[in-house]
MOPAC internal coordinates of N, CA, C and O (Angstrom, degrees):
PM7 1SCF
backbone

  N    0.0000 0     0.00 0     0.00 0    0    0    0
  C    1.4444 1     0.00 0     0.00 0    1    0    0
  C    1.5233 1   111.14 1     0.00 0    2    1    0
  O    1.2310 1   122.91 1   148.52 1    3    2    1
  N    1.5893 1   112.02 1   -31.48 1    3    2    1
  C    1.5696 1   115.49 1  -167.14 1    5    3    2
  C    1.6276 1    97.49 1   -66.31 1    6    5    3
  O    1.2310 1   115.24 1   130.18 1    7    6    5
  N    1.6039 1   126.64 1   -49.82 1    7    6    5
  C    1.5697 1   125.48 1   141.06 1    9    7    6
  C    1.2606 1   125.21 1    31.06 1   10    9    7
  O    1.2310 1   129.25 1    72.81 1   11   10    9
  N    1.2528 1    99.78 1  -107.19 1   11   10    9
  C    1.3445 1   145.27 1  -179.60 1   13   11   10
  C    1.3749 1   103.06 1   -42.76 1   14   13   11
  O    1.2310 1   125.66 1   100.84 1   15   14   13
  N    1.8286 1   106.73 1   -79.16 1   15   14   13
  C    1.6107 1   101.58 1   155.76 1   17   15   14
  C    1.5641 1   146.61 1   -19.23 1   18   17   15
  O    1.2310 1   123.97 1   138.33 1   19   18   17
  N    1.1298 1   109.99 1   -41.67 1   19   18   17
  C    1.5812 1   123.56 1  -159.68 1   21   19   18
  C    1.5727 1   102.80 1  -110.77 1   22   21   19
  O    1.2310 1   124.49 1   173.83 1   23   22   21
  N    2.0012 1   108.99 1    -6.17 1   23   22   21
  C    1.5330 1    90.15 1   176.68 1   25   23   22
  C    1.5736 1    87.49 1   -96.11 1   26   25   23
  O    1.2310 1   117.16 1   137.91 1   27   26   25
  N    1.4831 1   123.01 1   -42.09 1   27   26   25
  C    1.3503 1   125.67 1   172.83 1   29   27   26
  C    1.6014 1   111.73 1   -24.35 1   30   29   27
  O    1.2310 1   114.64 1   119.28 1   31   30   29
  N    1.1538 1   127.76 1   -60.72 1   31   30   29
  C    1.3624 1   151.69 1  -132.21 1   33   31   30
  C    1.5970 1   102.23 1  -104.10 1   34   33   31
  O    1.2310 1   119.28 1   146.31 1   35   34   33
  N    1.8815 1   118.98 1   -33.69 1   35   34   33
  C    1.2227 1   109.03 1   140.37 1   37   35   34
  C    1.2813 1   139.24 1  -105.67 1   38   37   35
  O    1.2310 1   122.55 1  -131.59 1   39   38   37
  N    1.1279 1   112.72 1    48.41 1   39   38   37
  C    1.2038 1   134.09 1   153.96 1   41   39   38
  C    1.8704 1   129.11 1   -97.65 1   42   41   39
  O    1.2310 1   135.11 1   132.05 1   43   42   41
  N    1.4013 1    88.37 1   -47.95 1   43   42   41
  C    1.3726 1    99.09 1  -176.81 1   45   43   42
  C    1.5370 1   109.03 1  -108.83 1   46   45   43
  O    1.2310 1   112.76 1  -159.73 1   47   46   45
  N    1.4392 1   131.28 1    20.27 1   47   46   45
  C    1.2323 1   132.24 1   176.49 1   49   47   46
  C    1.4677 1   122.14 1  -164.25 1   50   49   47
  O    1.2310 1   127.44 1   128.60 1   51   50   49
  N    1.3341 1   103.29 1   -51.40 1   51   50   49
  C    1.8995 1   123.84 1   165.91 1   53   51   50
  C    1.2273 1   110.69 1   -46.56 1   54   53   51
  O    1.2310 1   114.23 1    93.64 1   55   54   53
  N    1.2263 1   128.54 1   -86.36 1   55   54   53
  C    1.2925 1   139.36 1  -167.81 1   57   55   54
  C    2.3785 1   100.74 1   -20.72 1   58   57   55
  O    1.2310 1   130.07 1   122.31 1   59   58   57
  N    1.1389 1    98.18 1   -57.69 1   59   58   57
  C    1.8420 1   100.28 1   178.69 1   61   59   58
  C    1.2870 1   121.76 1   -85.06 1   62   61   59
  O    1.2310 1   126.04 1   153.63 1   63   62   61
  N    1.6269 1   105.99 1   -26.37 1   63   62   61
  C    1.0610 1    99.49 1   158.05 1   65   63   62
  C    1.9309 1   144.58 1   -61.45 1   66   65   63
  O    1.2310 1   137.64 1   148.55 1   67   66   65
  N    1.6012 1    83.43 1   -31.45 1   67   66   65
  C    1.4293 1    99.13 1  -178.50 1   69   67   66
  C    1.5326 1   109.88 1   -86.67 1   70   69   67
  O    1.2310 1   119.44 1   147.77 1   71   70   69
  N    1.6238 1   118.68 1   -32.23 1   71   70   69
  C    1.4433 1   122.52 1   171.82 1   73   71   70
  C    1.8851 1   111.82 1   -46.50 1   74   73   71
  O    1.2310 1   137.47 1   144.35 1   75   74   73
  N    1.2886 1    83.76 1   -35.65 1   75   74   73
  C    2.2255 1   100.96 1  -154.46 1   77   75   74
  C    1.9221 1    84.98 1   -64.48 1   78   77   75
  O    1.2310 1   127.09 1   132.23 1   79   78   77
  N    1.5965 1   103.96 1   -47.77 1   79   78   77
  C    1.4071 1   103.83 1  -175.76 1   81   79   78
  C    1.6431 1   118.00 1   -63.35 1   82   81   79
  O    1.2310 1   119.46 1   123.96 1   83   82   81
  N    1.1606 1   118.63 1   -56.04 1   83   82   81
  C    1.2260 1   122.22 1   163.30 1   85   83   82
  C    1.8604 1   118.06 1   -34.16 1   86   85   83
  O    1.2310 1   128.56 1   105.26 1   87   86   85
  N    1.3350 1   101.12 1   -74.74 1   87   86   85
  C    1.5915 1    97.98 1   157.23 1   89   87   86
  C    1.2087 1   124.66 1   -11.75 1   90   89   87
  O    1.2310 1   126.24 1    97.88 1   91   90   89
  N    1.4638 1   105.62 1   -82.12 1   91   90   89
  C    1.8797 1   102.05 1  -173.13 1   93   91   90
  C    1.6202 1   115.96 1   -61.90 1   94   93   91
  O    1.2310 1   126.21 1   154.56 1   95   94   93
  N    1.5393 1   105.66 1   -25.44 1   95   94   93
  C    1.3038 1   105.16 1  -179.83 1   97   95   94
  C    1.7442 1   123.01 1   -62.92 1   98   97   95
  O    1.2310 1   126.57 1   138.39 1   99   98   97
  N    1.3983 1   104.98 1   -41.61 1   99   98   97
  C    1.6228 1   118.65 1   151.04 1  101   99   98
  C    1.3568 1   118.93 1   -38.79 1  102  101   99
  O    1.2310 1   126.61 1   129.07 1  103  102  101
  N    1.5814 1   104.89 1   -50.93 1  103  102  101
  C    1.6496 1    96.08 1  -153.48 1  105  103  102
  C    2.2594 1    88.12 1   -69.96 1  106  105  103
  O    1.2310 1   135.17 1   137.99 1  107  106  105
  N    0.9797 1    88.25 1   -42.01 1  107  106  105
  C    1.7303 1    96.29 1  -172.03 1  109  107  106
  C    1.1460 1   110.63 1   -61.67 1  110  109  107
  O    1.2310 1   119.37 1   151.62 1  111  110  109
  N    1.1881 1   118.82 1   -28.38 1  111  110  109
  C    1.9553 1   119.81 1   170.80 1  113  111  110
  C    2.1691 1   101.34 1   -71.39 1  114  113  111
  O    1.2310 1   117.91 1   172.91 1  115  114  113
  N    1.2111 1   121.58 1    -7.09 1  115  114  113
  C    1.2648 1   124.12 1  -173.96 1  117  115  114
  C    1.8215 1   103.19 1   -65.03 1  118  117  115
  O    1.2310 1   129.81 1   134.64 1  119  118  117
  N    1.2301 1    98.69 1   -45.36 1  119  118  117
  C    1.7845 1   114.03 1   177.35 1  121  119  118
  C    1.1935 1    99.49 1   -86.45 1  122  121  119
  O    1.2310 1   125.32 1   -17.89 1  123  122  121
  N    1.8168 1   107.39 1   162.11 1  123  122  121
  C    1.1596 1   127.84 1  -164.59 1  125  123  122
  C    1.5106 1    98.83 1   -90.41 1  126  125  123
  O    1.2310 1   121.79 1   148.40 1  127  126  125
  N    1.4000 1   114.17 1   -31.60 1  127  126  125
  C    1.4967 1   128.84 1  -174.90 1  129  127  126
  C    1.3184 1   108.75 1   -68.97 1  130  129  127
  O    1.2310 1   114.81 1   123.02 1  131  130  129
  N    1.4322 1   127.45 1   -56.98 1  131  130  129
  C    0.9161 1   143.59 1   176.77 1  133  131  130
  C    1.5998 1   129.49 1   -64.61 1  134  133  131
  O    1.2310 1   117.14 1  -150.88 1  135  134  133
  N    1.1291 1   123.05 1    29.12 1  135  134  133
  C    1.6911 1   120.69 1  -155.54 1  137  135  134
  C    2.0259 1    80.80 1  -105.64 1  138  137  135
  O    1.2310 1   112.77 1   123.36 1  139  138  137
  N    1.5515 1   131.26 1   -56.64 1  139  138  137
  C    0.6962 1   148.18 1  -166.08 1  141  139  138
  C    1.9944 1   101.12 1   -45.23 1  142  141  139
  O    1.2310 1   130.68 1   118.59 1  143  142  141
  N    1.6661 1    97.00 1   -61.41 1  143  142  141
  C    1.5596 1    77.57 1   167.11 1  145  143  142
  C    1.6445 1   127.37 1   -73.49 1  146  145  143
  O    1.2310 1   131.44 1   168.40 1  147  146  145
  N    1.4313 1    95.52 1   -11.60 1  147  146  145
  C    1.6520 1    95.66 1  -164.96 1  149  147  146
  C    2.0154 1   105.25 1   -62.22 1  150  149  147
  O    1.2310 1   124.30 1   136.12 1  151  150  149
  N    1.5898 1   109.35 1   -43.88 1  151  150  149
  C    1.5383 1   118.29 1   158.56 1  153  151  150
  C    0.7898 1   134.01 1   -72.64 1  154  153  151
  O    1.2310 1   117.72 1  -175.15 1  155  154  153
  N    1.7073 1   121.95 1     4.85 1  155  154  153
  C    1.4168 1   110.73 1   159.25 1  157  155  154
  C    1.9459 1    94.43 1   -94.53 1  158  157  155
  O    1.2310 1   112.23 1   174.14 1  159  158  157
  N    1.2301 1   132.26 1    -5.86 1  159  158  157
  C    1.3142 1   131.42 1   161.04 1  161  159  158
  C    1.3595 1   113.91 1   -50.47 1  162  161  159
  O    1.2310 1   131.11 1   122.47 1  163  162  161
  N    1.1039 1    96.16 1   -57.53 1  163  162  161
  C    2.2436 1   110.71 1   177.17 1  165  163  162
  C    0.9883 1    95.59 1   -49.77 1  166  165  163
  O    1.2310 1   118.10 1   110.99 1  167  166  165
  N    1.3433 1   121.22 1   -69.01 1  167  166  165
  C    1.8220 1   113.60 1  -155.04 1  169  167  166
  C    2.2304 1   101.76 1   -55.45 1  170  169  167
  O    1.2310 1   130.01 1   133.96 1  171  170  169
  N    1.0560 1    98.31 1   -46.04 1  171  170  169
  C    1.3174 1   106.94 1  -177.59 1  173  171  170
  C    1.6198 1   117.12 1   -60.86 1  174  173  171
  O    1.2310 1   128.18 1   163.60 1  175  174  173
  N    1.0413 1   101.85 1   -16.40 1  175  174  173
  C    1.5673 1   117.83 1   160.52 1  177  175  174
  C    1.4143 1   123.68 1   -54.59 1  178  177  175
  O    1.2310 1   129.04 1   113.84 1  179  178  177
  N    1.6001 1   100.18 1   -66.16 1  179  178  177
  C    1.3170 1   109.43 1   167.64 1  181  179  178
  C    1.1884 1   142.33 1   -31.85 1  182  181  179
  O    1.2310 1   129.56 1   132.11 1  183  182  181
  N    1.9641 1    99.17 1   -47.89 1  183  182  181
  C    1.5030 1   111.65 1   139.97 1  185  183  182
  C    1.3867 1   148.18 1   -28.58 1  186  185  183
  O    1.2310 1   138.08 1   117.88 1  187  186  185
  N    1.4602 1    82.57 1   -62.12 1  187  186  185
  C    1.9479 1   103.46 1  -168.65 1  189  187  186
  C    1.9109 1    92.38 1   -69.81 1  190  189  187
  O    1.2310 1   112.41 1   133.83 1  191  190  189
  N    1.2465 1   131.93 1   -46.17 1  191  190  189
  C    1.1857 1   138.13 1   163.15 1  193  191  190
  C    2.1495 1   124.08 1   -14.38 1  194  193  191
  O    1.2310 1   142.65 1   105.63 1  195  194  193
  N    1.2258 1    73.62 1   -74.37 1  195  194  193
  C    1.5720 1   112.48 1   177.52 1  197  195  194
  C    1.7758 1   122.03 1  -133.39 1  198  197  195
  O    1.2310 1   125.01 1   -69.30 1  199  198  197
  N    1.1448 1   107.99 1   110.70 1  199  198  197
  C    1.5261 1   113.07 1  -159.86 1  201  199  198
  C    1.7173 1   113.65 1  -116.89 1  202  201  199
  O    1.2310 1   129.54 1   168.74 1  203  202  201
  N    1.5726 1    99.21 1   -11.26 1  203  202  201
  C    1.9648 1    98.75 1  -166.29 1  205  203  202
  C    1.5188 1    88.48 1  -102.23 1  206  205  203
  O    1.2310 1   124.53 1   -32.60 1  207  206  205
  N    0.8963 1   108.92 1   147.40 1  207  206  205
  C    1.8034 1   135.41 1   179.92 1  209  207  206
  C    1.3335 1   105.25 1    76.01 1  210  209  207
  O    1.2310 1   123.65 1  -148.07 1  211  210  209
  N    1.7903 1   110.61 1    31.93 1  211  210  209
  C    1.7551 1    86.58 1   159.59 1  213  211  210
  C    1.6164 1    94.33 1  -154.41 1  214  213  211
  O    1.2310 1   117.88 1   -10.28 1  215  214  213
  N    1.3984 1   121.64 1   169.72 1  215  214  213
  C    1.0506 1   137.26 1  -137.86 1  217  215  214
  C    1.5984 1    94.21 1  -138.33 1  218  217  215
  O    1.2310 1   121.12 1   -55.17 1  219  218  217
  N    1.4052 1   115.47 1   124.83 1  219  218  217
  C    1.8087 1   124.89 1   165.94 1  221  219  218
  C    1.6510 1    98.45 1   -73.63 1  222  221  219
  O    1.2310 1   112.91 1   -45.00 1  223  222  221
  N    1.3142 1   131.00 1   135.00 1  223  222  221
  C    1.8816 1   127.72 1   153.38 1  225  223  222
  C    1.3291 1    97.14 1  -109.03 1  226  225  223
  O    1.2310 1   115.23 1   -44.31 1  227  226  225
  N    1.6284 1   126.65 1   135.69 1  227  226  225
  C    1.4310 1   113.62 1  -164.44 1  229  227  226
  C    1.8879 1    81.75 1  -116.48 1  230  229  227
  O    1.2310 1   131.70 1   -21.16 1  231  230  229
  N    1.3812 1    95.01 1   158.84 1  231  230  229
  C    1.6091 1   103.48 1  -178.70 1  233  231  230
  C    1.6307 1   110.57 1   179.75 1  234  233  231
  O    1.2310 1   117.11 1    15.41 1  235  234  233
  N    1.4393 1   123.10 1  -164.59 1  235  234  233
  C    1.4183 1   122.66 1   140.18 1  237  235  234
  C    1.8755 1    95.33 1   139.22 1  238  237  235
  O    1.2310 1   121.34 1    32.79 1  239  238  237
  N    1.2093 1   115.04 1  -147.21 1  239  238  237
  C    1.5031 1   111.99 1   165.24 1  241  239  238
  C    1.2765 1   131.70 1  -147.68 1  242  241  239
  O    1.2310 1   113.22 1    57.54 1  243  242  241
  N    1.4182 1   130.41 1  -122.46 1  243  242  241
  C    1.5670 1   103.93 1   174.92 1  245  243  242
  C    1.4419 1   120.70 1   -80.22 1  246  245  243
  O    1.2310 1   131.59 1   155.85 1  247  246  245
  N    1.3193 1    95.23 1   -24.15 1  247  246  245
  C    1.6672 1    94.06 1   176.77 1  249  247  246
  C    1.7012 1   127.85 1   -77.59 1  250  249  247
  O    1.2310 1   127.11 1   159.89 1  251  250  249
  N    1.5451 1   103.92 1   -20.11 1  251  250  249
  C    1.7368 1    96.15 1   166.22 1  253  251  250
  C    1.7094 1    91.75 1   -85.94 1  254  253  251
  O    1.2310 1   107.74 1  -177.72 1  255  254  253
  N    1.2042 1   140.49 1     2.28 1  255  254  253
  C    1.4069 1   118.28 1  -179.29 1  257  255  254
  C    1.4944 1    98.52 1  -101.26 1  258  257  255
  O    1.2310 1   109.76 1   168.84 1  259  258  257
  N    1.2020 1   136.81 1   -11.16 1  259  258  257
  C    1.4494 1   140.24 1   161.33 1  261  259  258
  C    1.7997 1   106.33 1   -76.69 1  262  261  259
  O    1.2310 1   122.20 1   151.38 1  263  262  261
  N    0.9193 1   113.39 1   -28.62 1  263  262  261
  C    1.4493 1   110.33 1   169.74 1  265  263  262
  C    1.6289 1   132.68 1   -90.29 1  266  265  263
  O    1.2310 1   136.27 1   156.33 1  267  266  265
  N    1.6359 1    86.11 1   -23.67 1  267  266  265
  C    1.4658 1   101.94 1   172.38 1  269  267  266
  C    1.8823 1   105.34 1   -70.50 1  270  269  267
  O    1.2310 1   119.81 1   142.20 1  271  270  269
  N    1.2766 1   117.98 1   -37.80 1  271  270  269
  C    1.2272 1   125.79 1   179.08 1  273  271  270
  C    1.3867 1   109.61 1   -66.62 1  274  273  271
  O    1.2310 1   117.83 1   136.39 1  275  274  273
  N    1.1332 1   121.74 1   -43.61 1  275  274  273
  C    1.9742 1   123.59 1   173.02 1  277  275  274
  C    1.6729 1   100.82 1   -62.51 1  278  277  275
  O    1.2310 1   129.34 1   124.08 1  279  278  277
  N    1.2696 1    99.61 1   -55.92 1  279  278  277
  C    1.2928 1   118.33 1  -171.40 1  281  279  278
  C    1.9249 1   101.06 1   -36.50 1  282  281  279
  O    1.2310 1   122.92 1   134.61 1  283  282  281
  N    1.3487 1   112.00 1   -45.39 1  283  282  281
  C    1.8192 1   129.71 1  -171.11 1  285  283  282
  C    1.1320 1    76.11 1   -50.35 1  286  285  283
  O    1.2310 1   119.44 1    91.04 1  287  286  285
  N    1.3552 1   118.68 1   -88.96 1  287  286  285
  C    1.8026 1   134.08 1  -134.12 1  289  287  286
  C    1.4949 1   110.54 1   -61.81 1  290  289  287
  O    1.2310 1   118.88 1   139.10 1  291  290  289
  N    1.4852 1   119.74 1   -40.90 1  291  290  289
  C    1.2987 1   106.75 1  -165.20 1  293  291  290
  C    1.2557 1   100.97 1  -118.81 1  294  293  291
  O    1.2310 1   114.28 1  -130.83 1  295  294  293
  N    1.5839 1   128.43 1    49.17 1  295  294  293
  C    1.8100 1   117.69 1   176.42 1  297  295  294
  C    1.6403 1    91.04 1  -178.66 1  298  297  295
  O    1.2310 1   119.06 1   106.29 1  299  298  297
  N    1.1477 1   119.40 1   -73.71 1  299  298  297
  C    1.3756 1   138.72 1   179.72 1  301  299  298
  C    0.9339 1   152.57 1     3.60 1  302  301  299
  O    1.2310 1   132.73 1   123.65 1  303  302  301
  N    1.5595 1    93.01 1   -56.35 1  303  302  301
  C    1.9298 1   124.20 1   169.72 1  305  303  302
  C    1.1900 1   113.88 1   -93.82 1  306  305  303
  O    1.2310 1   117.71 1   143.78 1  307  306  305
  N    1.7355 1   121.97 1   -36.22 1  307  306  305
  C    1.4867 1   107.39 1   159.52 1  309  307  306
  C    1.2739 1   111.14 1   -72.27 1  310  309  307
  O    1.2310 1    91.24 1   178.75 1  311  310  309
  N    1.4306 1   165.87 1    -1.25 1  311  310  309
  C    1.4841 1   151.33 1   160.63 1  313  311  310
  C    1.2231 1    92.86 1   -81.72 1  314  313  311
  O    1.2310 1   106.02 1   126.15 1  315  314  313
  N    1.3701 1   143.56 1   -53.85 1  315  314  313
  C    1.4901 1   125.71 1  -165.01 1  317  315  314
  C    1.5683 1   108.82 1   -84.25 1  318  317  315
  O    1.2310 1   114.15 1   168.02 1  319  318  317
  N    1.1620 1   128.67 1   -11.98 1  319  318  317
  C    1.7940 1   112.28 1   164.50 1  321  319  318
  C    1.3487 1    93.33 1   -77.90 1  322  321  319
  O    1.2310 1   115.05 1   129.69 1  323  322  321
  N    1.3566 1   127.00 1   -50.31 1  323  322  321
  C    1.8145 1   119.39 1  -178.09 1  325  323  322
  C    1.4152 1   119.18 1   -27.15 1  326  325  323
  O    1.2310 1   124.76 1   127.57 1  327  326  325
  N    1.4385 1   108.47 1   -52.43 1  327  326  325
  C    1.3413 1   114.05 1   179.69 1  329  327  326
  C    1.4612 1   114.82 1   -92.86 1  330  329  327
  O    1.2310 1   111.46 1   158.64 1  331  330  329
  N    1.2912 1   133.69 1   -21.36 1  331  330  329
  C    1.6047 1   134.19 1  -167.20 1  333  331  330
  C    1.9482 1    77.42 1   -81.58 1  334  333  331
  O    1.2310 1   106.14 1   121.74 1  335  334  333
  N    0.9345 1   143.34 1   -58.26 1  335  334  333
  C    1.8224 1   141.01 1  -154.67 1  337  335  334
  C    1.8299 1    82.74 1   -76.20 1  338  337  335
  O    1.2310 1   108.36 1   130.66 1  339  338  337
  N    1.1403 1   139.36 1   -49.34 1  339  338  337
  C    1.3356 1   132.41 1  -133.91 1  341  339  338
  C    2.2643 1    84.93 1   -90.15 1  342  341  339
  O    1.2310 1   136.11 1   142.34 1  343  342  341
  N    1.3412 1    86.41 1   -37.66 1  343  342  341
  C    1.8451 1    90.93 1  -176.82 1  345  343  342
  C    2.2287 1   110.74 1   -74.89 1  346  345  343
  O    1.2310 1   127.54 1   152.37 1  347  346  345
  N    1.4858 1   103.09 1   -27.63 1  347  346  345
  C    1.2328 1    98.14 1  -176.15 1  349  347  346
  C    1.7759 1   102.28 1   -71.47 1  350  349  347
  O    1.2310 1   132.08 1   140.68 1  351  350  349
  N    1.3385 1    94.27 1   -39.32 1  351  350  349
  C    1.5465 1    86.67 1  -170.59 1  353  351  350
  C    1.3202 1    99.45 1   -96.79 1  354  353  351
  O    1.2310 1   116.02 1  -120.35 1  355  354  353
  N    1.0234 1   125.17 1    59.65 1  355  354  353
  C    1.8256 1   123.27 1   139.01 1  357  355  354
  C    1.4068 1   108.63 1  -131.80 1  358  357  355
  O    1.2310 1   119.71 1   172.10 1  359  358  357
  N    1.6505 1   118.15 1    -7.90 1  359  358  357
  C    1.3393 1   130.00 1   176.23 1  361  359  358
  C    1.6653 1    93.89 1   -81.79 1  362  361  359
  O    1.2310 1   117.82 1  -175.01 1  363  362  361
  N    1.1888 1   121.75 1     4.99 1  363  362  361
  C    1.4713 1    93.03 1   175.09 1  365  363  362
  C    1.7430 1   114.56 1   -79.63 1  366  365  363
  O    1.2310 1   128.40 1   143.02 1  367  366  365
  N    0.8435 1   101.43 1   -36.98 1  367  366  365
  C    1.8229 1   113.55 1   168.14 1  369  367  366
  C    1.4293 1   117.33 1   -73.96 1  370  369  367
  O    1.2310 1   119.66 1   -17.32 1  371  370  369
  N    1.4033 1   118.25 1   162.68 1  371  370  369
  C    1.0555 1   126.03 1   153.02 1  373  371  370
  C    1.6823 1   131.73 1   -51.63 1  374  373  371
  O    1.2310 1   131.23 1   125.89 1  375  374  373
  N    1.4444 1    95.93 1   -54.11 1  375  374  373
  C    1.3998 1    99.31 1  -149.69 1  377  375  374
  C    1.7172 1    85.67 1   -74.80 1  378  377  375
  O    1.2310 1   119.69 1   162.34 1  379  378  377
  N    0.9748 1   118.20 1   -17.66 1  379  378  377
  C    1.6735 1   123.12 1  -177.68 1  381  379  378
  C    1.2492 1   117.68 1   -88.76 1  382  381  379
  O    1.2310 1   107.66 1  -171.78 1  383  382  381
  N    1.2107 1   140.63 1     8.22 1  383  382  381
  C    1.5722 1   150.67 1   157.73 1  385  383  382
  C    1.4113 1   108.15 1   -49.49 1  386  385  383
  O    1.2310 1   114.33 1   123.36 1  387  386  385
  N    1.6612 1   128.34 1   -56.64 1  387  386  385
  C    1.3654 1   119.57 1  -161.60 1  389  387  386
  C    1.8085 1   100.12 1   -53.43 1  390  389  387
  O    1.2310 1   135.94 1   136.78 1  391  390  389
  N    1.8736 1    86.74 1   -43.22 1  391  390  389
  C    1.7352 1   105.11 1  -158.04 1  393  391  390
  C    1.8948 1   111.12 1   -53.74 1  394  393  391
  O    1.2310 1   125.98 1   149.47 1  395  394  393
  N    1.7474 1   106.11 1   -30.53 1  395  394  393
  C    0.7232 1   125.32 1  -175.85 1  397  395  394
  C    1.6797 1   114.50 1   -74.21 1  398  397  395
  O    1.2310 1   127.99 1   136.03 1  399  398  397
  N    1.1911 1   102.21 1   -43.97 1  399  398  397
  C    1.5125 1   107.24 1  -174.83 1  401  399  398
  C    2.2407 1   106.68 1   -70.78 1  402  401  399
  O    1.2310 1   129.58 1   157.63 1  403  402  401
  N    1.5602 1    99.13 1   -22.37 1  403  402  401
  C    1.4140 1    79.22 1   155.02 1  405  403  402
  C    1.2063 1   142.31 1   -99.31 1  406  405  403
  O    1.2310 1   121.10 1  -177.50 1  407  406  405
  N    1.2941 1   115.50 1     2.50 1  407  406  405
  C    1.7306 1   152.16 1   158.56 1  409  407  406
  C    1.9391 1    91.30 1   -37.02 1  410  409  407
  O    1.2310 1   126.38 1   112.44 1  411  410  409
  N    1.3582 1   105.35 1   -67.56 1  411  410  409
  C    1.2092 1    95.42 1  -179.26 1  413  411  410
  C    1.7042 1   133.49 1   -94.02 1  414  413  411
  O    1.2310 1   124.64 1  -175.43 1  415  414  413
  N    1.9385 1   108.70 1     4.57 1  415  414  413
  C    1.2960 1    81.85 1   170.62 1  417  415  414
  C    1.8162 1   101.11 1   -81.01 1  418  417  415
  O    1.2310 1   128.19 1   168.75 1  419  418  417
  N    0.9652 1   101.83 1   -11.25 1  419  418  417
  C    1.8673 1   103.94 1   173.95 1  421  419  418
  C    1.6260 1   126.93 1   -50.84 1  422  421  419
  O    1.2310 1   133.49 1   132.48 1  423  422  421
  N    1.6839 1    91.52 1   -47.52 1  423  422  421
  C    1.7879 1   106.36 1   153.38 1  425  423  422
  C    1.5095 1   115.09 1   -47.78 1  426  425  423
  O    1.2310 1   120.11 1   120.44 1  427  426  425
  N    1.3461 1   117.39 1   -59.56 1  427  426  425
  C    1.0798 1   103.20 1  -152.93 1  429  427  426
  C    1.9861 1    94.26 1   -94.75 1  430  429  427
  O    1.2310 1   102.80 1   175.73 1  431  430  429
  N    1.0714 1   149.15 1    -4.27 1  431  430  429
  C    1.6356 1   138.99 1   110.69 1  433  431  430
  C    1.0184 1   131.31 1     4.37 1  434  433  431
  O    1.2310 1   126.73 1   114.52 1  435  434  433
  N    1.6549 1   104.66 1   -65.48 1  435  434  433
  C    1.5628 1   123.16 1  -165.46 1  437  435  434
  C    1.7023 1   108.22 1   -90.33 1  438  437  435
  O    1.2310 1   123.99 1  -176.32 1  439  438  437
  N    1.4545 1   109.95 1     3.68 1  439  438  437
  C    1.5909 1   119.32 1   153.79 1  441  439  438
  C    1.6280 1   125.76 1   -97.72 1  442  441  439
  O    1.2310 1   118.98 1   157.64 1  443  442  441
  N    1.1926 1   119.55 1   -22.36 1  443  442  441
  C    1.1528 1   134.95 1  -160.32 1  445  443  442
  C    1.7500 1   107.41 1  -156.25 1  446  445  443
  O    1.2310 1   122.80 1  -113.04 1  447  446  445
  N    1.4800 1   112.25 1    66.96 1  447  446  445
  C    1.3387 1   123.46 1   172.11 1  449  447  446
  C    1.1858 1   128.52 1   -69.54 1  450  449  447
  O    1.2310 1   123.20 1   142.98 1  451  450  449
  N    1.4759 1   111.46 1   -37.02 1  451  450  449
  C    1.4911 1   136.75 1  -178.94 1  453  451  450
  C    1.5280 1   111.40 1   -83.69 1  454  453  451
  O    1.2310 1   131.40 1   -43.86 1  455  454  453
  N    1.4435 1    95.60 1   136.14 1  455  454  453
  C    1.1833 1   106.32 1  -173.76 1  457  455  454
  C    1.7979 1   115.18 1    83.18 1  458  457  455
  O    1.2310 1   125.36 1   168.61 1  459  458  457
  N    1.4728 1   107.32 1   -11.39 1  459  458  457
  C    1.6327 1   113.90 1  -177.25 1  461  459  458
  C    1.6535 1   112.74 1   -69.75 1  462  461  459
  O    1.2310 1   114.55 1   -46.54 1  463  462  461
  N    1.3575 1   127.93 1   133.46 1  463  462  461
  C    1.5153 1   102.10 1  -177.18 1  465  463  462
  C    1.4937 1    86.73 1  -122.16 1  466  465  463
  O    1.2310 1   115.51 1   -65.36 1  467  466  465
  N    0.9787 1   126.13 1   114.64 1  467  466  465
  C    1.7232 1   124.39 1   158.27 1  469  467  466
  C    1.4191 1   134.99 1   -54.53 1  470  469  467
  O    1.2310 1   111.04 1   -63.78 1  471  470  469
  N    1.3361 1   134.46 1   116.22 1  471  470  469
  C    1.1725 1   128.51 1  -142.53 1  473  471  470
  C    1.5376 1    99.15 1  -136.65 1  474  473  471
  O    1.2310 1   119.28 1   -11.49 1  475  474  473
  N    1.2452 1   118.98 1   168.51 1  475  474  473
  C    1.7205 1   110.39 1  -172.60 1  477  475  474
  C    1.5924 1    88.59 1  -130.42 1  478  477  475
  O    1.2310 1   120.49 1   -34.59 1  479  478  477
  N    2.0405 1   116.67 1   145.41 1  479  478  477
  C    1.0054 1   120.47 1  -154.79 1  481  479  478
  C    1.1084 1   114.22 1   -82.85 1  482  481  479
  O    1.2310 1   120.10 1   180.00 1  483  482  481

């Protein structure tokens, strides 16, 4: 079923979602400083890509919460309105609720990347 889901899901949501991630992850691999978040962008890709049969565990310490805070200002808020607008409007339907409900664990990802370990269910 996870399948089925995840070709559905990049089709009608993945496919921009995962580009938008890739994107920032590029622009942040441009700096020398920045390469570190730019690959935790990729990995998060993978996600935004394909999202059913795997599971966010959120955690880490002061330093993904010092990055999670950079992470807000300069990447953050555009991936999580991307997905909070891209998840409301597939929640308008039924058959678009599951699609929707991962719209936002992606939102709430694309605030708090660091420290996220992605796990399969």
């Amino acid at each position: 079923m996870s399948v089925i889901g995840n070709i559905l899901w990049f089709i009608f949501a993945g496919l921009w979602q995962g580009v938008s991630w890739v994107l920032v992850g590029a622009l942040w691999c441009v700096t020398i400083v920045g390469i570190p978040v730019g690959t935790q962008c990729f990995k998060m890709a993978g996600l935004a890509f394909f999202p059913f049969g795997k599971e966010v565990e959120y955690g880490g310490g002061a330093g993904s919460a010092i990055l999670n805070v950079l992470w807000f200002i300069f990447g953050g808020v555009f991936l999580a309105l991307e997905a909070l607008l891209n998840g409301v409007l597939l929640c308008i339907t039924v058959i678009g609720i599951p699609f929707g409900l991962q719209c936002f664990k992606q939102a709430k990802l694309a605030l708090l990347p660091f420290g996220a370990v992605v796990r399969g269910k």
